[in-house]
N, C-alpha and C positions, 0 to 999 in steps of 0.2 A: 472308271471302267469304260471299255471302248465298247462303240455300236458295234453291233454281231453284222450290220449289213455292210461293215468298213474290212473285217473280212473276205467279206464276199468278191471284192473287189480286189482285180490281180494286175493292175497299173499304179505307178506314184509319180507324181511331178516331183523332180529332185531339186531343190535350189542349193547353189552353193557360192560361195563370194564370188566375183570374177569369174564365172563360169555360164554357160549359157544353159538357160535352163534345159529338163531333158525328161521324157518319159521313160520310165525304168518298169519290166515286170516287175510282179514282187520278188521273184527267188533275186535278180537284179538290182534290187534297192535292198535285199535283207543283204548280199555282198557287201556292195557299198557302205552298207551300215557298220559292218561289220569290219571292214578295211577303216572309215574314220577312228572306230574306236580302239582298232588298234594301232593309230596314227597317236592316241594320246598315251602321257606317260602312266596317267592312273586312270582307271577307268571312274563315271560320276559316281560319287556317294551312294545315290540309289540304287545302283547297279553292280555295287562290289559286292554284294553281295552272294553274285550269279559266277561259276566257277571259269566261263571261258566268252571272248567277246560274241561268238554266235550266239551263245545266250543271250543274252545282254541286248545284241541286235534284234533280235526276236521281239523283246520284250518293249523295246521303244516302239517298233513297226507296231505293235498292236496298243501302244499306252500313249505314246507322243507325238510328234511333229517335228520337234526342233529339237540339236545335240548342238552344246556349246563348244567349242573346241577351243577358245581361249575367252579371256575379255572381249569384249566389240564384237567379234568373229563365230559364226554360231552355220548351222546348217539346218536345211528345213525340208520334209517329204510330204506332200499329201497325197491322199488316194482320188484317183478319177477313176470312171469310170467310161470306155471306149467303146462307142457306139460303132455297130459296124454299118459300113454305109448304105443307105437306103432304110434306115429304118424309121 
């Protein structure tokens, strides 16, 4: 189960192979989330369950971290929290 105060938080560091890392809102990382999976041909095990990839993306932004998208090769989000300056 995820912390309620991971919610609260509406920033993610995105990692991805070859790519330079990047802060994403959240509607901007549930996107993204949601474009890898629909970059694969099936979606994971855990998740076929759920009728369409924004589901699906929804439910990793609030349950996981990292989506494999092959062997070796995997993607990873976490949530920051963005202090605004001076504080």
């Amino acid at each position: 189960m995820s912390d309620p105060l991971l919610r609260e938080l509406d920033h993610y560091v995105v990692l991805e192979p070859g790519v330079e890392e990047r802060i994403l809102s959240a509607d901007e990382t549930l996107h993204w989330l949601t474009a890898q999976l629909g970059a694969l041909d099936e979606p994971p095990a855990d998740l076929a369950d759920l009728d369409h990839d924004a589901l699906r993306a929804e439910r990793l932004l609030n349950t996981a971290c990292e989506l494999d998208l092959e062997p070796g090769r995997a993607v990873q989000w976490f949530a920051v929290r963005l202090e605004p300056p001076g504080s």
